[in-house]
C-alpha positions in Angstrom: -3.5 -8.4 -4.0 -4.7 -11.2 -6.1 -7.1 -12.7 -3.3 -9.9 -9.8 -3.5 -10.3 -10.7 0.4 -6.2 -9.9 0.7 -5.8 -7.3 3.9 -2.6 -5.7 3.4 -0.6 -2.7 5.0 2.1 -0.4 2.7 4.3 1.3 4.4 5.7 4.2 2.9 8.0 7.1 3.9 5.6 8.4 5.5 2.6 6.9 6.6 1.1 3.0 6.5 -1.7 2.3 4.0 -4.3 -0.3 5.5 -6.0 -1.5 1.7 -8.7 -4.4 2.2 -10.8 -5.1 -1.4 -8.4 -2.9 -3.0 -10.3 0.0 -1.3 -7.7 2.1 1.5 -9.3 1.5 5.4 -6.6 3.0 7.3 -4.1 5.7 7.4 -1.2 5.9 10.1 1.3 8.4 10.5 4.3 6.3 11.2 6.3 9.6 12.4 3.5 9.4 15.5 1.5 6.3 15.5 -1.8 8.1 15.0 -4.6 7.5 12.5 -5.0 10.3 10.1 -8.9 11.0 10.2 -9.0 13.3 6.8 -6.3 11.9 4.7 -7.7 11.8 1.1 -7.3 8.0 0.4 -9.8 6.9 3.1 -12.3 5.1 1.5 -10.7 5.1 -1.9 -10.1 2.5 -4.3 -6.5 1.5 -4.8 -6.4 1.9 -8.7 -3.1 0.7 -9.3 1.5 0.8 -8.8 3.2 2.9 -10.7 7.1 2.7 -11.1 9.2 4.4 -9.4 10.5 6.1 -12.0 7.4 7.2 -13.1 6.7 4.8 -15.8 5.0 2.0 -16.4 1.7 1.5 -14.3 0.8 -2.0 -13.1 -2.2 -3.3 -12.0 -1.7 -5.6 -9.8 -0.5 -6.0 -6.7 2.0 -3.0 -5.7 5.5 -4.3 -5.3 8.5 -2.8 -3.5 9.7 0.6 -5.0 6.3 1.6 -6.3 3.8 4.1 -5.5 0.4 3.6 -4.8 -2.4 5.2 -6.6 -5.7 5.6 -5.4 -8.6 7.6 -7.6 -9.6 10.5 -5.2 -12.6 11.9 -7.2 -11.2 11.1 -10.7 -7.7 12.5 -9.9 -4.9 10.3 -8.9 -3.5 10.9 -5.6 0.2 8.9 -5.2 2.3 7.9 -2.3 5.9 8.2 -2.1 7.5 4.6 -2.5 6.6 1.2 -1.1 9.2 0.2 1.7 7.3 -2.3 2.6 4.5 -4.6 2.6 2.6 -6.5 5.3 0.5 -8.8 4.6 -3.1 -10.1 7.3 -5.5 -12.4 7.3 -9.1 -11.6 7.2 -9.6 -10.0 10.8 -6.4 -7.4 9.7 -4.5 -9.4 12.7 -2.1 -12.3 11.6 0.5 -11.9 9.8 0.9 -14.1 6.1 3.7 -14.4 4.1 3.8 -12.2 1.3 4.6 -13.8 -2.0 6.2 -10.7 -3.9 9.8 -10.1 -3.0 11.4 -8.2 -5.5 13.6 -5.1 -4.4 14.3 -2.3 -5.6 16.3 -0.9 -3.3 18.4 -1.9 -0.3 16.0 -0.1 2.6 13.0 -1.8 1.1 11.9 -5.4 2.5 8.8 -7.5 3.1 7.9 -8.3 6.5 6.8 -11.8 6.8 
């Protein structure tokens, strides 16, 4: 997420992570669809990726494989893997094509 402007939605096991400004705007249960009102990103800054394996952190844009971390009152809070990555234009609507593509894993892909 170069573009500081950049609206883009990870998907993870469990849930979707809607990040604009690097800050988290939106959390979906992708089990059910719903918005989760209390989850404890909202409203948090995305700080960085770490790998899956637990090393090296990153910070730049998160790629495939890698976990999310977002600074929930000066503790980290991370997400389970990336699977994927959508990426939207200003208004959070149309889709653009994301320019990372590297895999770690078979299941995980980029939706352009």
């Amino acid at each position: 997420m170069r573009d500081a402007n950049a609206y883009r939605i990870f998907l993870t096991r469990n849930s979707e992570y809607h990040v604009e400004k690097f800050v988290c705007v939106g959390v979906r249960d992708r089990r059910t669809g719903n918005w989760v009102q209390d989850h404890p990103a909202l409203k948090r800054a995305l700080l960085s990726a770490v790998a899956a394996n637990g090393g090296l952190q990153a910070l730049f844009t998160p790629c495939l494989g890698e976990r999310l971390e977002f600074d929930v009152d000066g503790a980290s809070l991370r997400t389970s893997a990336v699977l994927d990555i959508e990426d939207r234009d200003a208004r959070g609507t149309m889709p653009r094509p994301v320019m990372r593509s590297r895999r770690t894993s078979e299941s995980a892909r980029i939706t352009q």
